[in-house]
N, C-alpha and C positions, 0 to 999 in steps of 0.2 A: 655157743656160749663159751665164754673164756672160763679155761678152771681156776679154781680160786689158788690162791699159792699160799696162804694162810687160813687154818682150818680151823680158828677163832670168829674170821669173816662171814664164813662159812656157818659156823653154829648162830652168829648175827640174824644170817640170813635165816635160815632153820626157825629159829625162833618166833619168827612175825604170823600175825594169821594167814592163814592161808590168801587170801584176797590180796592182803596189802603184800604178800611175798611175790604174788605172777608181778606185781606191779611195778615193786623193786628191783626186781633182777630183769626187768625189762627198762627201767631205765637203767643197771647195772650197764647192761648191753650198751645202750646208748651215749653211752660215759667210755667205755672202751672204745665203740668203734669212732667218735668223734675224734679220741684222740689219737687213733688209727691213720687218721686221715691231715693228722700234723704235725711237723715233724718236731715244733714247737713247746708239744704237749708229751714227748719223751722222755725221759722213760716215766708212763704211770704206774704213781705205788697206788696199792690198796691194803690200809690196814682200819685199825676199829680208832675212832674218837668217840670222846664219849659215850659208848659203848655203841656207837654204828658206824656201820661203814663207809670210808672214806675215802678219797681221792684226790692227790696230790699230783701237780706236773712241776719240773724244775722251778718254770717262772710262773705258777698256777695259785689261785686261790683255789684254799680246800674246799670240797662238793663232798657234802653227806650224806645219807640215804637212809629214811626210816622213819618211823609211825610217826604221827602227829594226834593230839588231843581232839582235832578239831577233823581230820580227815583219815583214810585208810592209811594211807603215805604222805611223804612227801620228798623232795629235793631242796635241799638246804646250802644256801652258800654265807656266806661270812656278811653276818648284817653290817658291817660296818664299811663294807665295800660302798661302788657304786654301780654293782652288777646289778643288781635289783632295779634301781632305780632307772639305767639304761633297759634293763627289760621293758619296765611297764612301759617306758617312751617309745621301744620298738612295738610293739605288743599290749597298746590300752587294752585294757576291760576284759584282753581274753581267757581270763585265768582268777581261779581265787589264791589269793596269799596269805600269810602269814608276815602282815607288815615288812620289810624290808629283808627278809631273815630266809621266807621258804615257798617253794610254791605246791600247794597241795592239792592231790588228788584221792579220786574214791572209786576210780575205776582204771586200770592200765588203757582203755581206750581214750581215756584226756590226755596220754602221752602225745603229742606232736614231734615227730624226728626233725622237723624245718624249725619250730619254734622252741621247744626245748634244746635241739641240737645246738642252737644259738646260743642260748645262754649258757651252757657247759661250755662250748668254745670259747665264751669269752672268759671263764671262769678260770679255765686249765691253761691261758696265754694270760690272764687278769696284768703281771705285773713286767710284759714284755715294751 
């Protein structure tokens, strides 16, 4: 696990139930190591919007991380994008959302590192 470099993030994390936090900090993981793997997506910040955690790359739309109403979690990108939208085209039917805005889960085993991976990628290069 990446350590957090901000101990604000950190109490973010801290704060969620327990369920939706294994959940979190497992796509936390998967938001690092994607951008690990670009060189695109250098340098990623992580700090709090809106009071959750966040993730910024140079030429990146922000990626959010944190509860939702309707689910344990979620992943949240900028609904006014066309991240969303190029999801569901890649990836019909296989996910419940949160209209254009989040994709939400209830259990860290609906993370997919192929299918989620992909939509952070596009998310942390969005405006290359």
């Amino acid at each position: 696990m990446t350590p957090f470099d901000d101990p604000k993030v950190a109490t973010a994390f801290d704060a969620l139930p327990i369920d939706a936090r294994v959940g979190a900090l497992a796509l936390r993981d998967l938001i690092f190591d994607t951008a690990a793997s670009s060189p695109d997506a250098q340098p990623l910040q992580e700090s709090l919007r809106w009071g959750q955690p966040a993730y910024l790359a140079p030429k990146g739309s922000t990626i959010r991380i944190g509860k939702h109403k309707a689910a344990q979690f979620a992943l949240y990108v900028h609904c006014q994008s066309r991240l969303m939208g190029d999801f569901t085209s890649a990836f019909p039917s296989e996910d419940r959302l949160d209209g254009n805005r989040a994709v939400l889960f209830d259990d860290p085993a609906q993370i997919d590192p192929t299918r989620h991976g992909w939509l952070i990628a596009r998310a942390l290069t969005y405006h290359l």
